[in-house]
LUMKE-760610 format. One line per 4 residues: their letters; for each residue x, y, z of N, C-alpha, C. Coordinates in steps of 0.001 Angstrom, whole numbers, plus 524288, in hexadecimal, padded with zeros to 5 digits. Layout:
REM residues N
A> X/Y/Z/X/Y/Z/X/Y/Z ~ ... $
//
This chain:
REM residues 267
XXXX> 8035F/7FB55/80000/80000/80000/80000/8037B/804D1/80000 ~ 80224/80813/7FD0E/80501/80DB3/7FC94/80527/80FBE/801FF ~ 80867/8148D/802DA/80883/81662/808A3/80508/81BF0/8077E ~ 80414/81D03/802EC/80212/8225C/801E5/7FC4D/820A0/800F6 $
XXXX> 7F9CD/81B37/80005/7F475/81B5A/80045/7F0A3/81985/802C2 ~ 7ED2A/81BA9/80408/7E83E/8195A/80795/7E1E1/818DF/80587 ~ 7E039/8166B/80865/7DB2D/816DE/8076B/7D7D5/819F6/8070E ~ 7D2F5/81A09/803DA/7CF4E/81E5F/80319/7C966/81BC7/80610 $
XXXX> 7C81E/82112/808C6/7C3EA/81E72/80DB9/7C028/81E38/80A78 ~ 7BB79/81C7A/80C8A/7B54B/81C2F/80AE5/7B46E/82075/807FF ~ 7B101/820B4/803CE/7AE31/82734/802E4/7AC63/8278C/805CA ~ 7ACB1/82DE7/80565/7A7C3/830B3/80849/7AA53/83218/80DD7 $
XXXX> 7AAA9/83694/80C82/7AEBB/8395B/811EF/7B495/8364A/81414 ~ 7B67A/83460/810CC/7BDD7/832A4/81263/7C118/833BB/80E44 ~ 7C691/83513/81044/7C880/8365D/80B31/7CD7F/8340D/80A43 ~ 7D00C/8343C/806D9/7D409/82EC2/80430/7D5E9/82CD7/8093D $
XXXX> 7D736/82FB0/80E45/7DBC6/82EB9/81216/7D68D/82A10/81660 ~ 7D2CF/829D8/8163C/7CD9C/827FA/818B7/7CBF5/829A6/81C6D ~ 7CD6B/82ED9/81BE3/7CAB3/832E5/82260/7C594/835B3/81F34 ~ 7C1E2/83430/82226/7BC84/83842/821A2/7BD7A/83DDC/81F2F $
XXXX> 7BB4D/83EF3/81C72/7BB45/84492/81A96/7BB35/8494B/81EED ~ 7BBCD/84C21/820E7/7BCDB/8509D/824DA/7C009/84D8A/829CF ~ 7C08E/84ADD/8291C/7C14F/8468C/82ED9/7C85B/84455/82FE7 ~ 7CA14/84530/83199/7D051/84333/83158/7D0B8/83DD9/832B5 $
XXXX> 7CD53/83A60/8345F/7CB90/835DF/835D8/7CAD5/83003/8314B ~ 7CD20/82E2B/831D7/7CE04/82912/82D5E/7C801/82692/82E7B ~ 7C514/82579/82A7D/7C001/8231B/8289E/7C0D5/81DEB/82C53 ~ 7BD38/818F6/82E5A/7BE46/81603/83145/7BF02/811E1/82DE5 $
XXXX> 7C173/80E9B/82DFC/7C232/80901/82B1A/7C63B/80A0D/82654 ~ 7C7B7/80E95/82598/7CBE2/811AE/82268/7CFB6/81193/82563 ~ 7D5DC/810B4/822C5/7DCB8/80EB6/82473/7DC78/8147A/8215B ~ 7E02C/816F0/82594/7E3B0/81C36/82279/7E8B3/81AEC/8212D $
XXXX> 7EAC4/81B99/81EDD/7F094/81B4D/81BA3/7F363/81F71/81B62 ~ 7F751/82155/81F5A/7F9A0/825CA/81DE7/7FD6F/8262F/81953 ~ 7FE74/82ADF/8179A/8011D/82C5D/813B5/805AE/82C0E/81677 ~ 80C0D/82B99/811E6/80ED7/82D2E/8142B/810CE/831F8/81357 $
XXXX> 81360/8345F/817DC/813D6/839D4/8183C/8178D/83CF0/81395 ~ 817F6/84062/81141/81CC7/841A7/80E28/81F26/84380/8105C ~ 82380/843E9/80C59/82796/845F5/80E3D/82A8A/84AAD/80D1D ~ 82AA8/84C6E/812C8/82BF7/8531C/810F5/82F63/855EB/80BA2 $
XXXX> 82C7E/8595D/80C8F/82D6D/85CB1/80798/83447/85F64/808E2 ~ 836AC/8601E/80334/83C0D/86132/804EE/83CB7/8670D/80003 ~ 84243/86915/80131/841AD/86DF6/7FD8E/84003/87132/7FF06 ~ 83DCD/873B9/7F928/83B91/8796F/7F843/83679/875D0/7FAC5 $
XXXX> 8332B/87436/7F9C0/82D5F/87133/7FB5E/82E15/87304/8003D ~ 82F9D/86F19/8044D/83172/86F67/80A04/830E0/87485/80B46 ~ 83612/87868/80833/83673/87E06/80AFC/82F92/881AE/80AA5 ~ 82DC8/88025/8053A/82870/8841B/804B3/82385/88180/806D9 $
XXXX> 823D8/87B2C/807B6/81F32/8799D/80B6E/81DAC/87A83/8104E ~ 8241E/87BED/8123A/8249A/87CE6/81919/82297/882D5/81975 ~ 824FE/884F7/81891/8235D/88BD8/8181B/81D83/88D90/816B9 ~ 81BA6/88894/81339/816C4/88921/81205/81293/88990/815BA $
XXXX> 814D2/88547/8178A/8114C/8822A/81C75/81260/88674/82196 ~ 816FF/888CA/821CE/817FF/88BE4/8275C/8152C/8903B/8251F ~ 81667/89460/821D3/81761/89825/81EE8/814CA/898EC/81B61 ~ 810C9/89763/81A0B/80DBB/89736/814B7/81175/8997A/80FB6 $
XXXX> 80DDA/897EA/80B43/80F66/89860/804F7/811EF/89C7A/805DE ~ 81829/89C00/802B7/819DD/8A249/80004/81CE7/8A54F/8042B ~ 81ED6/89E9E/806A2/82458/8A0C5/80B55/82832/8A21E/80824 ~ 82AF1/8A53E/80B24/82FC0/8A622/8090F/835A8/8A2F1/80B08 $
XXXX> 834A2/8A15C/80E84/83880/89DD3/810A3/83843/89885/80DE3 ~ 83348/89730/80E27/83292/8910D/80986/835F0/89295/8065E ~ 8336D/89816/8014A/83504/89772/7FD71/83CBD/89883/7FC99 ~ 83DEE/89B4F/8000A/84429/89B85/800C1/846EE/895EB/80308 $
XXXX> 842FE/8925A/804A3/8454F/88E8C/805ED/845F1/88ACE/7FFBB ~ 84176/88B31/7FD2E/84181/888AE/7F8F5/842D3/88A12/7F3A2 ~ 84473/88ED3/7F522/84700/88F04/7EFC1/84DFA/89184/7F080 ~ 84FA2/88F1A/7F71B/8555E/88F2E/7F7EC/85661/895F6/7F817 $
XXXX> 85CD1/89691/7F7EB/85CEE/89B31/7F863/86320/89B72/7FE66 ~ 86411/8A01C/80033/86808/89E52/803ED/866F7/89AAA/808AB ~ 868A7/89BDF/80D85/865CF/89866/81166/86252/89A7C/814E1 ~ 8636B/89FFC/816AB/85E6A/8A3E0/81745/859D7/8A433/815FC $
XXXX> 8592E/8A2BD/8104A/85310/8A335/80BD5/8517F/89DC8/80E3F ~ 855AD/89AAA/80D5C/8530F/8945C/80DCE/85126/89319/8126B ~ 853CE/895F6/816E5/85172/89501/81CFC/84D0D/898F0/81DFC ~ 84C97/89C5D/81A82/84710/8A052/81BFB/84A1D/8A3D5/820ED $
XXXX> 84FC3/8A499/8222B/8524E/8A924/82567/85283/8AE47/82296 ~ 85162/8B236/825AC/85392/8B7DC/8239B/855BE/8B807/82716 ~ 85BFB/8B876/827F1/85F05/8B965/82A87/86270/8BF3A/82A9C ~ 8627D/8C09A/827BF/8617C/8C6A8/82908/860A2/8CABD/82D0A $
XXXX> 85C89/8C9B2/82ECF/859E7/8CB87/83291/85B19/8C7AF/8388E ~ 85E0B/8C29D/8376D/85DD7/8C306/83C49/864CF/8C234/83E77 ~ 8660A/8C6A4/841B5/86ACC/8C789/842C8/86E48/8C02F/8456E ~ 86924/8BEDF/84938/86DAD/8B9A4/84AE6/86DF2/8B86F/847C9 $
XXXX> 86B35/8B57D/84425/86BAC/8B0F4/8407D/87080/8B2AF/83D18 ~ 870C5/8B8C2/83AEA/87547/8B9FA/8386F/879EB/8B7EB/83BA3 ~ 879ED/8B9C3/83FF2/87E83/8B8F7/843E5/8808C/8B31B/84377 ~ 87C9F/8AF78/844AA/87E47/8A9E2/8442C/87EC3/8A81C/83E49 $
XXXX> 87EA6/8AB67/83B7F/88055/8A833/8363F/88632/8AA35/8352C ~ 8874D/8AFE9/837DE/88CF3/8B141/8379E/88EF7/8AFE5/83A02 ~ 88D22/8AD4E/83F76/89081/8AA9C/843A5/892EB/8A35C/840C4 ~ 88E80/8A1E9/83EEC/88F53/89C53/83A49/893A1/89D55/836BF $
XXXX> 8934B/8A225/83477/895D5/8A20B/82F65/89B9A/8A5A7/830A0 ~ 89DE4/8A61C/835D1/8A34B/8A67E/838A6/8A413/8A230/83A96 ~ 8A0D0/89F17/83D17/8A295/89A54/83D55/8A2F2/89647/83814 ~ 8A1DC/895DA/833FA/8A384/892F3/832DC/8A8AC/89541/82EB5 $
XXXX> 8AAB8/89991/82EC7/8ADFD/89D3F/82BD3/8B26C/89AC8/82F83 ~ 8B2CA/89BEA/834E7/8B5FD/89958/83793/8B7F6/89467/83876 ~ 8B3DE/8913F/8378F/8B5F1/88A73/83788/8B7F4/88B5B/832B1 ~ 8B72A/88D86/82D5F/8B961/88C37/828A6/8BD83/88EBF/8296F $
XXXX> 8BEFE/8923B/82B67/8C43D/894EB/82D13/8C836/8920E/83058 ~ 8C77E/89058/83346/8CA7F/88A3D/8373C/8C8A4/88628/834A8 ~ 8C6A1/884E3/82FCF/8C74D/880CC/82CF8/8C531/879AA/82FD0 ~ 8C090/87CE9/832E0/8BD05/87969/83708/8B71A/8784D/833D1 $
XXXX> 8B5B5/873EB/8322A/8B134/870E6/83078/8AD02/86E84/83327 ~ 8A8DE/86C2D/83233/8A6B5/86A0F/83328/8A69A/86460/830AD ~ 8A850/86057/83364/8A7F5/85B54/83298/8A5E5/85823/834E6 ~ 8A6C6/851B2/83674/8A3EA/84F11/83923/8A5B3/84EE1/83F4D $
XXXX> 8AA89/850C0/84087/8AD5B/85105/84514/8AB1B/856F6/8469E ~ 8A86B/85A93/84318/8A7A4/85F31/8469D/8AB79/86445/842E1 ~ 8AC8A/869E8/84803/8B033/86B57/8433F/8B555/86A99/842DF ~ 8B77D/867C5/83E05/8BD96/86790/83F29/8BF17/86797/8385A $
XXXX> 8C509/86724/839AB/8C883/8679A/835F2/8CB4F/8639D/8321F ~ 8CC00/861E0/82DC1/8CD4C/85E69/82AD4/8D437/85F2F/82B2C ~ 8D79C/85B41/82B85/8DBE3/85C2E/827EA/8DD1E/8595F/823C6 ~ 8DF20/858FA/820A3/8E035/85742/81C97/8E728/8570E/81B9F $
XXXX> 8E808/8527B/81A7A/8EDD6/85397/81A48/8F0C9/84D87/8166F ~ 8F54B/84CFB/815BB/8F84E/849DA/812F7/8FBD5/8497C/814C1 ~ 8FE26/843C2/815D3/9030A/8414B/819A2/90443/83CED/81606 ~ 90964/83CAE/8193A/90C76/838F7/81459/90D19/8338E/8171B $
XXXX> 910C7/8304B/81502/90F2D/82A12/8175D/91199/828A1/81B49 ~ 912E1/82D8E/81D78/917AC/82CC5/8233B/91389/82F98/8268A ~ 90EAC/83163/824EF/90BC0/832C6/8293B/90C6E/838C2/829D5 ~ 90D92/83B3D/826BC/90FB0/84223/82923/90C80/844D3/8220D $
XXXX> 90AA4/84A8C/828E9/906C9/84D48/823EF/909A4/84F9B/82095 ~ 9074A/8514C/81BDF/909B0/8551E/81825/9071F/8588F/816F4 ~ 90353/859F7/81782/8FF40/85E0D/817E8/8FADF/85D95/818CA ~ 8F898/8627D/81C84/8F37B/86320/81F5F/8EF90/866AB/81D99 $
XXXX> 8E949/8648F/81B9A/8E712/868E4/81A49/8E38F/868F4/81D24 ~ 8E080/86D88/8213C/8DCC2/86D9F/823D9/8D6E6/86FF7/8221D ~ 8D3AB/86E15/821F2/8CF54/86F3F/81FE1/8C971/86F1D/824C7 ~ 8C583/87167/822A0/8BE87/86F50/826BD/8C034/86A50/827D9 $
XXXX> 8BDA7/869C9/82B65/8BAB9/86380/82BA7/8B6E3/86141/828EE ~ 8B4A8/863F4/823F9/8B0ED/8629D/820D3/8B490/8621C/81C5A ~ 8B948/86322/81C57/8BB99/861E0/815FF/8BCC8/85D5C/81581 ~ 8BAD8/85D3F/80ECC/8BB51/856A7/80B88/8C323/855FC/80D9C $
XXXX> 8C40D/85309/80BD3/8CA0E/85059/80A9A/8CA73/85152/80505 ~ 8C898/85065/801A6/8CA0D/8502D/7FD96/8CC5A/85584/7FBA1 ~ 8C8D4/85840/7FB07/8CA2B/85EB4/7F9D6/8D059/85ED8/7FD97 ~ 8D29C/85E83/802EF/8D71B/86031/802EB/8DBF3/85C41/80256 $
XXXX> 8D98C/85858/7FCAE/8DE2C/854FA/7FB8F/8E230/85772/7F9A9 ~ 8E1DD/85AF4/7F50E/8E5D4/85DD4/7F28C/8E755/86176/7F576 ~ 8E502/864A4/7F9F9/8E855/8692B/7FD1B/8EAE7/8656A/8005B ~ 8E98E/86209/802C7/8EDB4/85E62/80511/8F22F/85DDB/802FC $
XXXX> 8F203/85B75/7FD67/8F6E4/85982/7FCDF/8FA8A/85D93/7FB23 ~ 8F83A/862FB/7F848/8FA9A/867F0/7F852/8FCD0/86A4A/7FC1F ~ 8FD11/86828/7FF5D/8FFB2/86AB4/80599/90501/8668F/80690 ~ 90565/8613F/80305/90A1A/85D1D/804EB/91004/8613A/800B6 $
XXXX> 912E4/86124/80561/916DB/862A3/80561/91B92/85E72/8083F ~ 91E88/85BA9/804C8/92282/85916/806B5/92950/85AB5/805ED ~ 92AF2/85CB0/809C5/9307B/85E5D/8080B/9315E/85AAA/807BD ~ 937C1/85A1E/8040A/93B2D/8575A/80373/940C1/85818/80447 $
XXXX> 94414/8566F/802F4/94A3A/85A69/804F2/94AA9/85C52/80045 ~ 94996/85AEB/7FD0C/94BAE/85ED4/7F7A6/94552/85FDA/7F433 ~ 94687/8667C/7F2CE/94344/866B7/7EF8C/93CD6/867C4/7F0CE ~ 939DF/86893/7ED4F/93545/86A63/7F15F/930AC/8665B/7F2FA $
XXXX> 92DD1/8680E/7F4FD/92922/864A8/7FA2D/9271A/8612F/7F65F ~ 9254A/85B72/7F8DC/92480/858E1/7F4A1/91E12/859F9/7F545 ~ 91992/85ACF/7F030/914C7/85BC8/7F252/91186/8580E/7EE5F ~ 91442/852B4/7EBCE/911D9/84FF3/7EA9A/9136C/849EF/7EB03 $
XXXX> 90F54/84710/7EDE7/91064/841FD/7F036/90FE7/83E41/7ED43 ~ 91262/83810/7EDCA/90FED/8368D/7EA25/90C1D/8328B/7E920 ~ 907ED/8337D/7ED8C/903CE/83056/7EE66/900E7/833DE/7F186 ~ 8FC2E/8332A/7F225/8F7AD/835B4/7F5FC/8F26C/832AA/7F670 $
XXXX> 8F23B/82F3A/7FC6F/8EE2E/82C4A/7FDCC/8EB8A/83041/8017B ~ 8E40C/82F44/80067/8E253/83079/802CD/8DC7F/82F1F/802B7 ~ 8D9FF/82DBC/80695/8D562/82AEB/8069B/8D233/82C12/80232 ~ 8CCBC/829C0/8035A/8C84F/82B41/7FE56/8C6C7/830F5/7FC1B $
XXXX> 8C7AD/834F1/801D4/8C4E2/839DE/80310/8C828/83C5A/7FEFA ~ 8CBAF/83AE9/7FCF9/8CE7E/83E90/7F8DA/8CEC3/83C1A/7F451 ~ 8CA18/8380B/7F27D/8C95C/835F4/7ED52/8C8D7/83AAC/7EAB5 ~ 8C968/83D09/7E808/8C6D3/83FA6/7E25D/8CB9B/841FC/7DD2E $
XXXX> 8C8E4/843B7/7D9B1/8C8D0/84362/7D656/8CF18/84919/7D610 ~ 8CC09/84D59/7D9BD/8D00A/8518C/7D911/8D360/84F3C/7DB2F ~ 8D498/84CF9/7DE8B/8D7DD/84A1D/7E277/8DDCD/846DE/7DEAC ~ 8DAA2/843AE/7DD58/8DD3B/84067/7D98B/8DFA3/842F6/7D5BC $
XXXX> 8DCD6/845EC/7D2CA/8DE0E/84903/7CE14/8E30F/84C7C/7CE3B ~ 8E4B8/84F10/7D487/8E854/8522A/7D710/8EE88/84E1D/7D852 ~ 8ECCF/84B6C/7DA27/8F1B5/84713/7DBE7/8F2D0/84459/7D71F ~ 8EFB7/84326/7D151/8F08E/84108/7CC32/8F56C/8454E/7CCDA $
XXXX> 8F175/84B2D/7C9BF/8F447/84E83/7C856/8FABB/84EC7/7CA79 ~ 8FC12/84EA7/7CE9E/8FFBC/84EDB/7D1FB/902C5/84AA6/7D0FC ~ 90212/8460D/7CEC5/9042B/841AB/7CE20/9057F/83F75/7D49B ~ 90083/83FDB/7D640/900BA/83DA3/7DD71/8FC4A/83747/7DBA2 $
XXXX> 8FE91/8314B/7DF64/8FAE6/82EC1/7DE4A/8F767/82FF5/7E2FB ~ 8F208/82F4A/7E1D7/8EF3A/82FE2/7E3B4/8EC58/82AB3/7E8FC ~ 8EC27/8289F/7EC77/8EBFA/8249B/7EF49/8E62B/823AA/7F258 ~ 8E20A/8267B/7EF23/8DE37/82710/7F19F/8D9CA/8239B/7EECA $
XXXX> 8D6E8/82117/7F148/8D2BA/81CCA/7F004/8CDDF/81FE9/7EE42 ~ 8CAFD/81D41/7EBC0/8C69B/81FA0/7E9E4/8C271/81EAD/7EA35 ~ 8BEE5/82166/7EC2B/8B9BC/82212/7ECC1/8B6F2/81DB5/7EB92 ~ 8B26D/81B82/7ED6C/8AEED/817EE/7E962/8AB30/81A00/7E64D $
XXXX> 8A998/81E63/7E8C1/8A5EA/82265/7E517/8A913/823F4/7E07F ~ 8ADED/82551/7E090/8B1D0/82735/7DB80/8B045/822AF/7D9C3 ~ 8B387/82026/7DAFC/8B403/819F0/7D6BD/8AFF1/81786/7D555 ~ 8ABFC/81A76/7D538/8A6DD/81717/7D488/8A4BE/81BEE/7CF4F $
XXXX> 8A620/820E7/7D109/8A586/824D8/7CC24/8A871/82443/7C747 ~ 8AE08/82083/7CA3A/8B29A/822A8/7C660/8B0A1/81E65/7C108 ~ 8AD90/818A3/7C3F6/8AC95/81408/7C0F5/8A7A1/8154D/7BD9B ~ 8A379/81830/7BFF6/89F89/818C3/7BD8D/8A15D/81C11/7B77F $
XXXX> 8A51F/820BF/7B901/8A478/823BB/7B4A0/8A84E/81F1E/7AF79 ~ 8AA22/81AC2/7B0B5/8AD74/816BD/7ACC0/8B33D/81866/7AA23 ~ 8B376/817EF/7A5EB/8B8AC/81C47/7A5EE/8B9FF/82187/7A4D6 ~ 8B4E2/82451/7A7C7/8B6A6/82B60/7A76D/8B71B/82B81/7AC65 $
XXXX> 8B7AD/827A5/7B01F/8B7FD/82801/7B54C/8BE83/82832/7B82A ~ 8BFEE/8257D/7B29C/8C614/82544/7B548/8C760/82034/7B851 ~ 8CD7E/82112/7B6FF/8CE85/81C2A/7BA20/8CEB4/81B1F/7BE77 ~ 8CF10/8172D/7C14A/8CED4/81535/7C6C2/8D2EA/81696/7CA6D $
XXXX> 8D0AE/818CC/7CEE0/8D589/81C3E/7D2F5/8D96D/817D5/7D4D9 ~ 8DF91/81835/7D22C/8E145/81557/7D6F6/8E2E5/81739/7DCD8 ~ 8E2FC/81140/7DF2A/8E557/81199/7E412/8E8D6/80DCD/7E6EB ~ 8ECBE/81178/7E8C1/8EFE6/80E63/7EBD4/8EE3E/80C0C/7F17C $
XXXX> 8ECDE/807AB/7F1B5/8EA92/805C1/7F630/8EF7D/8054A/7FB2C ~ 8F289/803AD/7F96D/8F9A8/803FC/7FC67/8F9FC/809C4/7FFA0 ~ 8FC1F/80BB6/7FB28/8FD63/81127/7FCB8/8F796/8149D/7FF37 ~ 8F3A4/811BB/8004B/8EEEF/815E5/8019A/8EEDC/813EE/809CA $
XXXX> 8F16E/80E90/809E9/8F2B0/80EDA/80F6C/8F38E/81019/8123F ~ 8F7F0/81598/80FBF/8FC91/819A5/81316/8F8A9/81D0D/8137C ~ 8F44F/81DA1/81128/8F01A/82266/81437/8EF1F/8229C/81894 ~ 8F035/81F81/81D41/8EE9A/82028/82256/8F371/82564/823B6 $
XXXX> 8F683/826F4/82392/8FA54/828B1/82423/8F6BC/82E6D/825D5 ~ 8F2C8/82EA3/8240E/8F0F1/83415/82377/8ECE3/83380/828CB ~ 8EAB2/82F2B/828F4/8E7B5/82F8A/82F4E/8EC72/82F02/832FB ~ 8EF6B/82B94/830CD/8F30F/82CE3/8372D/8F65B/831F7/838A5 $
XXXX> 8F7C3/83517/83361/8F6D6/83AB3/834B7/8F43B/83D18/837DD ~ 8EEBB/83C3C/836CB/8EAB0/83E18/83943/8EB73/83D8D/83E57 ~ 8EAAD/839D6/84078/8EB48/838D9/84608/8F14D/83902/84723 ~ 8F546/83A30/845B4/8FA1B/83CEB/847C7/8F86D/8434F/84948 $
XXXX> 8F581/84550/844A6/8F46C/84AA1/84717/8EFF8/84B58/84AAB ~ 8EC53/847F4/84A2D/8E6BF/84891/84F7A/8EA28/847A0/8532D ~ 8EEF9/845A5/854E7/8F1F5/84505/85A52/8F094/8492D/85C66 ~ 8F2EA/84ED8/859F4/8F30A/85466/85C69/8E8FC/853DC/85D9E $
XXXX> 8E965/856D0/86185/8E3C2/85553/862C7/8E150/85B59/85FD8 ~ 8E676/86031/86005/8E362/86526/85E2F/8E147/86369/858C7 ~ 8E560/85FDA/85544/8E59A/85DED/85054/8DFA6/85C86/84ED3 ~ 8DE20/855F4/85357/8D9BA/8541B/85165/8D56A/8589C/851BE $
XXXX> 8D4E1/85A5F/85520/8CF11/85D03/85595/8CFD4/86361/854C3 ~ 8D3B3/864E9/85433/8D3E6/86B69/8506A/8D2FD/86E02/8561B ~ 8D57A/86F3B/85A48/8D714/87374/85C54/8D54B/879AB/85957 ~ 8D7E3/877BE/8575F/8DAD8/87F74/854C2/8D663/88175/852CF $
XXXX> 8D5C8/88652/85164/8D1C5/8895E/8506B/8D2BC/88B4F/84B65 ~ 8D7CD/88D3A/847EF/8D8C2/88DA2/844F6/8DA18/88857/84241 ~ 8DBA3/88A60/83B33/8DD6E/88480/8389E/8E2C5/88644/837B5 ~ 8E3BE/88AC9/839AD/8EB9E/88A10/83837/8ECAE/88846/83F15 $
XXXX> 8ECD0/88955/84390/8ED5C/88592/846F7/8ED3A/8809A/8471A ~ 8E848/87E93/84398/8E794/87805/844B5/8EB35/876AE/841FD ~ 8EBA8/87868/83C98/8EF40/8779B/8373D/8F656/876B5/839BC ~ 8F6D4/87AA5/83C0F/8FBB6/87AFA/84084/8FC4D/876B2/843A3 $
XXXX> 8F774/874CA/84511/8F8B8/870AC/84AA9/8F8D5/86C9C/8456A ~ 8F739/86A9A/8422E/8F819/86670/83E9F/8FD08/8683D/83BC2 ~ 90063/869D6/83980/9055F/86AB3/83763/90815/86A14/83D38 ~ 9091E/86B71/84280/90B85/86AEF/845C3/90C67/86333/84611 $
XXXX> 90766/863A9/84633/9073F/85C0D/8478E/909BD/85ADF/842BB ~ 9078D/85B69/83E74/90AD8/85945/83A88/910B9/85A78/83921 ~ 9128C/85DDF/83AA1/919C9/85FA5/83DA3/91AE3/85AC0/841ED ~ 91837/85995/8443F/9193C/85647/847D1/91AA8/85023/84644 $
XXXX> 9170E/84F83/84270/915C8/84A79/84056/91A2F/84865/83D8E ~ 91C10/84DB8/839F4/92091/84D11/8363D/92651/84CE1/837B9 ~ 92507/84FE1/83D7B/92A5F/85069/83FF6/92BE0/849F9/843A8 ~ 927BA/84936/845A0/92875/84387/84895/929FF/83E94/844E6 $
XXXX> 926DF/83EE8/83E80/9290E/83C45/83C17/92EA0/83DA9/83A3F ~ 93015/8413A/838A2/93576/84169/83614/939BA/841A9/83C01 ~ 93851/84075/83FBC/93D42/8412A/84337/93BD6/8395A/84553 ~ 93891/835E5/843D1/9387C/83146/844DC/93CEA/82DA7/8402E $
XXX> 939D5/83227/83B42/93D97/8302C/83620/9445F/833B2/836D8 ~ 943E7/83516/839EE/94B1F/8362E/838BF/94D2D/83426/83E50 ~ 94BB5/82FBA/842E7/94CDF/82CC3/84371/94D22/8288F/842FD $
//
């Protein structure tokens, strides 16, 4: 049986639903069947039914809700006129000028700070980039590795390696295309969503990413970084208020790191 149909009562005073004519009362020996309820209205509908119903025909807030506009029109605020509300939207909009200024996000830990960095297979950083706590990885693959500077005794800094592993989060396309260019191999695994685009499109898709499964082992090197520098406690949880302080307390540790190793290696 349908859920939307019911019976039709006796003639003569009942009507399709089997309640008596003036009467809200179901006819006797008559089963009522409720309808099922719909389901709310969404949109422009939603915005001009509600207003309708509060506000009768030919609101103006409905209609600014439904046909968009800034966020003022759409919430039905004139803010203008009212001095707090100004106040707390300039008080919002210094605060969040300031977290983007100390380079503080919103993530799943709350607000904090990303670093980003590249270490070599002895465990020691080579450069640090600090970013929100809402930034991708991918975007600061190339300023990362634009910051590796390796002296040598003769001649100048070496600033191209000749391998670079790094998890999935830096699959893509610019990625790859940069470390080709560079004649860097690339050591990073690929996506299943890529490889599932790269197969569909057949051969305008290109060939198949390799990978060094060997050489992709020495990637831990970069968490145990990590937790060499969470040792310092200002490190893990961001102390500092500025980002050239924190930036400072991470180059200090990493002075440290490099110095303990090269005085183990020259005994």
């Amino acid at each position: 049986m349908a859920g939307r149909r019911c019976f039709r009562g006796p003639a003569g005073g009942a009507d399709s639903r089997g309640r008596e004519a003036g009467r809200g009362r179901p006819v006797a020996g008559q089963h009522r069947f409720h309808h099922r309820p719909r389901p709310p209205r969404r949109g422009r509908d939603a915005a001009r039914s509600r207003c309708a119903r509060r506000h009768g025909e030919g609101c103006r807030r409905g209609e600014a809700q439904a046909k968009g506009g800034d966020s003022e029109e759409r919430n039905g605020w004139n803010t203008e006129g009212d001095p707090e509300r100004e106040a707390r939207r300039r008080v919002r909009r210094r605060r969040k000028l300031r977290l983007k200024a100390a380079l503080l996000g919103r993530s799943r830990g709350g607000q904090t700070s990303k670093v980003h960095l590249s270490v070599d297979r002895r465990c020691r950083p080579l450069a640090i980039v600090l970013t929100a706590g809402q930034a991708a990885d991918s975007p600061q693959f190339i300023p990362v590795l634009a910051k590796v500077r390796i002296r040598l005794p003769v001649g100048r800094p070496r600033t191209r390696p000749d391998a670079v592993a790094g998890d999935k989060a830096y699959s893509s396309r610019r990625n790859r295309a940069h470390l080709r260019e560079r004649g860097i191999k690339a050591v990073i695994p690929e996506k299943k969503d890529q490889a599932a685009n790269r197969k569909k499109k057949g051969s305008r898709g290109g060939r198949p990413v390799s990978h060094d499964a060997e050489l992709y082992k020495e990637r831990n090197t970069v968490e145990r970084l990590i937790n060499k520098l969470k040792a310092w406690r200002g490190i893990a949880t961001r102390y500092d208020k500025t980002p050239a302080s924190y930036l400072a307390a991470l180059h200090l540790r990493a002075s440290m790191i490099w110095i303990k190793d090269l005085a183990r290696t020259a005994q």
